[in-house]
FIFIDO-772981 format. One line per 3 residues: number of its first residue (from 0); their letters; for each residue x, y, z of C-alpha. Coordinates in steps of 0.2 Angstrom, whole numbers. Layout:
// residues N
NUM	A	X/Y/Z | ...
This chain:
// residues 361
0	XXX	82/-44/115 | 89/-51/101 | 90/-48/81
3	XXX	96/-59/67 | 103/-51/52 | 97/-62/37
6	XXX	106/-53/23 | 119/-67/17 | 111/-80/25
9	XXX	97/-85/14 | 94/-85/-6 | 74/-83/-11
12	XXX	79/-73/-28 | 71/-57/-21 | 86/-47/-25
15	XXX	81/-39/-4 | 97/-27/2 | 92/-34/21
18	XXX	82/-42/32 | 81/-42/51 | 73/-56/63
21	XXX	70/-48/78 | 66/-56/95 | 62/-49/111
24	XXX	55/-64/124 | 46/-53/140 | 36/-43/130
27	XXX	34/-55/114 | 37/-47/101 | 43/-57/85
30	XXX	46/-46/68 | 54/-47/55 | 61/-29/47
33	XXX	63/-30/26 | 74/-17/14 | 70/-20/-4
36	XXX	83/-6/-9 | 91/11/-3 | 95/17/-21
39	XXX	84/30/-21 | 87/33/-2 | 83/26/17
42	XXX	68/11/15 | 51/18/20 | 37/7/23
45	XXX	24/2/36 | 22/-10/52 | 11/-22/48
48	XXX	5/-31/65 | -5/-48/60 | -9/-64/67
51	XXX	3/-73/53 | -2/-91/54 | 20/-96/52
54	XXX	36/-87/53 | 36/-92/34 | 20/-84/30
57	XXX	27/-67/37 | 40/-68/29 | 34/-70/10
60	XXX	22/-57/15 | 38/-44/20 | 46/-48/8
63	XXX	30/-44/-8 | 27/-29/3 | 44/-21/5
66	XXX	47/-23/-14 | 32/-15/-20 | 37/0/-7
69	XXX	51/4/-17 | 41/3/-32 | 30/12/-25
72	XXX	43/27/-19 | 51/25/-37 | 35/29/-46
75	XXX	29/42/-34 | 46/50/-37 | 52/53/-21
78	XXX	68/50/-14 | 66/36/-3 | 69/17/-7
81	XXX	57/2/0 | 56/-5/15 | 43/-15/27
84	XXX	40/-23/43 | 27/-36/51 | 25/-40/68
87	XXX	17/-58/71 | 2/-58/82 | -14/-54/86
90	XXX	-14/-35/87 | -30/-37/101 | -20/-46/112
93	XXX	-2/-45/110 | 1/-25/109 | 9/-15/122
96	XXX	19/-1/127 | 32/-11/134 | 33/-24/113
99	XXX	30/-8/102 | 46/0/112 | 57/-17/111
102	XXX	54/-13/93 | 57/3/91 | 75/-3/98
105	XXX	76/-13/84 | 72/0/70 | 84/11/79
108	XXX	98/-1/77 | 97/1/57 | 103/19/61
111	XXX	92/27/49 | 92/12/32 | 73/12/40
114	XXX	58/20/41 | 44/15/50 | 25/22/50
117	XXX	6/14/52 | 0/0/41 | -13/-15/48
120	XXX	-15/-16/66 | -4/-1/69 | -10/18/71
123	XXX	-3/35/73 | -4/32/91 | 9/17/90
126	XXX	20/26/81 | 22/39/96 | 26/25/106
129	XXX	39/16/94 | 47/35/92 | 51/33/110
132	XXX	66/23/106 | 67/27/87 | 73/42/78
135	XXX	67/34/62 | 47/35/63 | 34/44/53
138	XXX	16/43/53 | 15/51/70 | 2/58/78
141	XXX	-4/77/75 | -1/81/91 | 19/75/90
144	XXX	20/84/74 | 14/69/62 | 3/70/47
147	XXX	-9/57/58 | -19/44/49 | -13/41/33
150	XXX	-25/32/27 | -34/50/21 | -22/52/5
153	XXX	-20/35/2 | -38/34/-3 | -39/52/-12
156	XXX	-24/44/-23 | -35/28/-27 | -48/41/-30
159	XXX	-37/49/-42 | -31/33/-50 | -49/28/-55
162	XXX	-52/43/-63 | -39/41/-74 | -45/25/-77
165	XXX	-62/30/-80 | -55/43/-93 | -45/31/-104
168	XXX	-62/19/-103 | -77/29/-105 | -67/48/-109
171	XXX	-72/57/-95 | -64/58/-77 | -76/53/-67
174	XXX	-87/39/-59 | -103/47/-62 | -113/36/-65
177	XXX	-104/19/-64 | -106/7/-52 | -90/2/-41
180	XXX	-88/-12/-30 | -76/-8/-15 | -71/-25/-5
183	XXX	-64/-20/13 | -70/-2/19 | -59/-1/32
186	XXX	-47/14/35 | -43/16/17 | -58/9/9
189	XXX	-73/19/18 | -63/37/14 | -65/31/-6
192	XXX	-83/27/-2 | -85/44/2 | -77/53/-13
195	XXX	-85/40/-22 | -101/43/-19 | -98/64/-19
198	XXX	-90/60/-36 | -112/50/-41 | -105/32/-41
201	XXX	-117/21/-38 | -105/11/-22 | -108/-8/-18
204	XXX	-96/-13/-2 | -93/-28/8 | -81/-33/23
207	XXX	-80/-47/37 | -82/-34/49 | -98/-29/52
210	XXX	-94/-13/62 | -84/-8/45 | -100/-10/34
213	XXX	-111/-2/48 | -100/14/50 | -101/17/31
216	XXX	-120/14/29 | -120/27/44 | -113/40/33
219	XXX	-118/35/15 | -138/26/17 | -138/23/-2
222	XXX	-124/13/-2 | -126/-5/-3 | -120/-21/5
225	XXX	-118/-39/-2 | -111/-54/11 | -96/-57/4
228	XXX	-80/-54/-8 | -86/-67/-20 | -103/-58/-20
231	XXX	-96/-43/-23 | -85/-51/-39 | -100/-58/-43
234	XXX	-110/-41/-43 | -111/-32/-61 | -101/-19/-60
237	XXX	-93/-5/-69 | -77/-4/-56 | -68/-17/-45
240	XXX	-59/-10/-31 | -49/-23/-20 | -44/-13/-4
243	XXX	-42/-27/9 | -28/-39/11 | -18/-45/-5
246	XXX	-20/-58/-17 | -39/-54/-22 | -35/-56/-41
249	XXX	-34/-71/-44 | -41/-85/-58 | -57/-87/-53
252	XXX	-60/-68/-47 | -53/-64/-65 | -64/-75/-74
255	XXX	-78/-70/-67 | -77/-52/-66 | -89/-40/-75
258	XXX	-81/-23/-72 | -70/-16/-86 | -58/-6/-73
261	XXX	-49/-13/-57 | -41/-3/-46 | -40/-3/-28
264	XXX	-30/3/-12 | -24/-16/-5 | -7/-23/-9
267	XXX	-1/-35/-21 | -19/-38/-29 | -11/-48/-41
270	XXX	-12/-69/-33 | 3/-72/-46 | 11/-70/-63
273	XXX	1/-69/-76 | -14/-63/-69 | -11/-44/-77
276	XXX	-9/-53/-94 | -28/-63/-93 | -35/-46/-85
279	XXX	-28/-37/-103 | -33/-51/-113 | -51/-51/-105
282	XXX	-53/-31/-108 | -51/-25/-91 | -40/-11/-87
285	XXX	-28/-15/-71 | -22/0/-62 | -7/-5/-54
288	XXX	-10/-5/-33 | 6/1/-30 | 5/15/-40
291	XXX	-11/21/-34 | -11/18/-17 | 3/31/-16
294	XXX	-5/45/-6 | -1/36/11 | 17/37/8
297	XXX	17/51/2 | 8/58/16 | 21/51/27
300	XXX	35/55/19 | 29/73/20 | 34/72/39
303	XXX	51/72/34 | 50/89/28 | 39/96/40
306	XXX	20/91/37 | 11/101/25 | -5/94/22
309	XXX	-8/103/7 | 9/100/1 | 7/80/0
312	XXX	-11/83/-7 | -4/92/-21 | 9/77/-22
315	XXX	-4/65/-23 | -14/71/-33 | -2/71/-47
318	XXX	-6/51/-46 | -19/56/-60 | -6/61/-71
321	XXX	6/43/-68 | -10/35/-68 | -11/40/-87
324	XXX	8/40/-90 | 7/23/-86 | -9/17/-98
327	XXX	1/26/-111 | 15/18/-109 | 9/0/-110
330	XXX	-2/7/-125 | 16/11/-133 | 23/-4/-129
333	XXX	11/-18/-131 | 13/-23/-113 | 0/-24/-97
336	XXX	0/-8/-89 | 8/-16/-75 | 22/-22/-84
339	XXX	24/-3/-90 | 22/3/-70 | 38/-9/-66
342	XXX	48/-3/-80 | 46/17/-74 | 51/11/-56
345	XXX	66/1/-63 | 72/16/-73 | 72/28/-61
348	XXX	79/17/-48 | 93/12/-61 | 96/29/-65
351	XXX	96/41/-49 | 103/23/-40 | 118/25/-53
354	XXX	123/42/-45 | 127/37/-30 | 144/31/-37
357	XXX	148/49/-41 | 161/52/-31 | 160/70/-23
360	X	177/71/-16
C-alpha cells in the first residue's frame, strides 16, 4: 500500500492545496484523492469509481471536480472546502470489501483535510465499508446513521434551480407546461423526472442504459424516450437538463439547441471556456451545475451534524433563492450568470478564508 503525495511535485495552474496517488497492488486499487481548498474548512467531495481510459484522464477529471466542490460548498454556504476522489476501474468488476477498505486507509491518513461520500459507481453501502477504516465518511447508510442516497436532494435542488430559471424566463416558477429534455435518468436524473412531471412538464429523457429509461417509463407512462443525447439536443424543447457525465455543452450541442433554459444535475457541463458566453449571446439562460446540483452536498454534509432530513431540505431549498441571486447578479454586472456564480464563491472563500489568520491566542 502505497501513497504519493503530489503537492509540490507538479504545476498544472489549478491553484489544488493537494493531491494524493494512492496504490494498493492485492486488492488493485489505484485512486487519486484531490483538495481544491480547505479555506472554508475540511474538503468534502465524492468517490467517483470509473473505468478512466489513462492515469491522466483521472486525473483532469479530479482535478475539474474537486474545484467545482469548493464552489459548490462556497455558494451553498457551508463551511466546508472542496475536495474529490476517483478510483480507476470498472466498478462491476474491480470492487471489493477488501479495495474499498485499502482506500478508506488512505482517506484516513489525510487525518480529517478529507471527506468522502457516494458519487458514480459508489453507494451508501460502500461508504459503510470505507468507514471501516476511515473516520472521515459521509453519505452512509441509514442504518449506520447516514442520510443514504444522496441523490434525493440533489435532484430536489435542480428542481428548485429550474424554477428559478423558469421564473426569470417566462415569470412564473414552475415547468407547467414546458417541455424539458433530461439526458441521463439515472440516480439523480429519474428523481427530477418525477418532480418534473408532478410540477405538469411535458419530460423527454434518454440514456445508454436501457434499464435506466425502462425504470422511469415504469413509473411515469407519458414520459417520452428518444435514442440518443443528440436526439434529445435535437428535440424542441423548452428546458435542457444535462445530468449524466460532463462536458455535454459544447459547440455543436450550443449551436443546435432550442431550449431557452439549461440546467442540469451533471458536473462541469460546460466542454470549455467560452461556452457560457455563446449560450448568453444565443439567448439561453445557463444555470450554473454546480450551483444547483447542491442538494447532494448538502444532504451529506448534514451527517456531520446529525442527519435531519428536513434540516438539509430546508437547506436545499434555499437554492431557489441563489438561483436568483445569481441571475441578478450577472444582470448587474453584464456578465454570464456563471461568471456571477464564481465571483460569489471566490468572495466568500476570500473572505471567511482571510479569518483563519486571526490569531485566537
Amino acid at each position: 500500500m502505497t501513497a504519493r503525495d503530489a503537492a509540490g511535485v507538479f504545476d498544472r495552474g489549478t491553484g489544488h492545496e493537494q493531491v494524493v496517488f494512492c496504490h494498493d497492488e492485492p486488492t488493485g486499487l489505484k485512486a487519486i484523492i484531490a483538495i481544491y481548498s480547505t479555506a472554508l474548512g475540511p474538503a468534502l467531495g465524492g468517490t467517483r469509481f470509473y473505468p478512466y481510459a489513462s492515469e491522466n484522464d483521472a486525473l483532469e477529471d479530479v482535478l475539474n471536480l474537486s474545484k467545482g466542490m469548493a464552489y459548490k460548498a462556497a455558494l451553498a454556504g457551508l463551511d466546508l472546502g472542496g475536495g474529490k476522489a476517483v478510483i480507476i476501474g470498472d466498478p462491476t468488476q474491480l470492487k471489493t470489501e477488501a479495495l474499498l477498505r485499502a482506500y478508506g486507509r488512505f482517506v484516513e491518513s489525510l487525518h480529517g483535510r478529507y471527506y468522502t461520500a457516494c458519487d458514480v459507481g459508489t453507494f451508501s453501502e460502500d461508504m459503510d465499508h470505507i468507514a471501516r477504516e476511515c473516520s472521515y465518511v459521509t453519505g452512509r447508510t441509514v442504518a449506520h446513521g447516514g442520510a443514504g442516497d444522496s441523490s434525493v436532494l440533489t435532484a430536489y435542488g435542480v428542481f428548485q434551480g429550474m424554477r428559478a430559471a423558469a421564473e426569470v424566463t417566462w415569470g412564473a416558477p414552475t415547468l407547467h407546461g414546458r417541455t424539458v429534455g433530461v439526458a441521463g435518468v439515472g440516480k439523480v436524473g429519474r428523481h427530477l423526472v418525477t418532480h418534473l412531471v408532478d410540477d405538469g412538464a411535458d419530460v423527454v429523457i434518454t440514456d445508454v442504459d436501457p434499464a435506466a429509461v425502462a425504470r422511469v417509463q415504469g413509473e411515469h407512462p407519458d414520459v417520452r424516450e428518444v435514442a440518443t443525447a443528440a436526439d434529445l439536443v435535437a428535440t424542441e424543447l423548452d428546458v435542457y437538463a444535462p445530468c449524466a457525465l460532463g462536458g455535454a455543452l459544447d459547440d455543436e450541442v450550443v449551436a443546435t439547441l432550442s431550449a431557452k433554459i439549461v440546467c442540469g444535475a451533471a458536473n462541469n457541463q460546460l466542454a470549455h471556456e467560452g461556452i457560457e458566453k455563446t449560450l448568453q449571446d444565443r439567448g439561453i439562460l445557463y444555470a450554473p451545475d454546480y450551483m444547483v446540483n447542491a442538494g447532494g452536498l448538502i444532504q451529506v454534509a448534514d451527517e456531520l451534524e446529525g442527519f435531519s432530513f428536513e434540516r438539509a431540505k430546508q437547506r436545499a431549498e434555499k437554492i431557489f433563492d441563489t438561483t436568483k441571486r445569481v441571475f441578478a447578479l450577472a444582470g448587474d454586472e453584464g456578465v454570464p450568470p456563471a461568471a456571477a456564480a464564481d465571483r460569489l464563491a471566490e468572495r466568500r472563500m476570500t473572505e471567511v478564508g482571510r479569518l483563519r489568520g486571526i490569531w485566537l491566542g
